[in-house]
N, C-alpha and C positions, 0 to 999 in steps of 0.2 A: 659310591660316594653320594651323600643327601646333598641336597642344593644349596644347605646355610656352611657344609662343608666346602665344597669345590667357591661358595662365594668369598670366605674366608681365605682358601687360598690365592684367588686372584688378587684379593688386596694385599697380603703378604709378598708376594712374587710383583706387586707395582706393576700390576697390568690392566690397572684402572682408573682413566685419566679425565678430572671433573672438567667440563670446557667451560661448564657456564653453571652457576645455583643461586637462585631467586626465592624466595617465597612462590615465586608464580610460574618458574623454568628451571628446568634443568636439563643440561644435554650434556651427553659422558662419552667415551668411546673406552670400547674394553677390549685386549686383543685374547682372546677365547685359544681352546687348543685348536681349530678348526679356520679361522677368521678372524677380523677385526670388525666387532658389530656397534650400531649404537645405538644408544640407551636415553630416552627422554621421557620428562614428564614435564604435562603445563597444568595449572591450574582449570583454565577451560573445561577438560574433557576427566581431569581428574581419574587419570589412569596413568601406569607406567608401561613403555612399549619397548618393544628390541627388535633391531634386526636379525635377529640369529631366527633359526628355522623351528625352533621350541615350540610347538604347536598345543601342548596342556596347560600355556598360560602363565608357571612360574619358573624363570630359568634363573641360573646363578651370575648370568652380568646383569640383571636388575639388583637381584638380590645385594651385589656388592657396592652397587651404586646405590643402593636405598641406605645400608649400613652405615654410608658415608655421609649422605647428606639429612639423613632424618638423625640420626646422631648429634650432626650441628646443628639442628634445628630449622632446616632450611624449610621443607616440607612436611606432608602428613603420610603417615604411614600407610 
């Protein structure tokens, strides 16, 4: 399963929950098959971060939380 896939399903199955989205924050919590990790990004350092253990940089609880909030405009891609 590619990561725009399994991100898709998380938002489908409502296990992707936005706590906070600014222009300048955002902080999510997403309950993963493994875990509940969370997911933020600030303006400052202009990066998206997860606690889950994805160590190649793109995992599918950012992806579902990017989907969501760059969609509405919150953030930059």
């Amino acid at each position: 399963m590619t990561v725009a896939t399994k991100a898709r399903a998380l938002l489908s199955e409502a296990r992707v929950q936005i706590r906070f989205a600014t222009d300048q924050l955002v902080a999510a919590t997403v309950a993963g098959d493994h875990d509940v990790y969370e997911v933020r990004w600030d303006s400052f350092s202009a990066r998206w971060e997860c606690s889950c253990p994805e160590l190649r940089g793109r995992c599918s609880h950012v992806e579902a939380v990017k989907q969501v909030t760059c969609s509405a405009g919150r953030v930059a891609r």
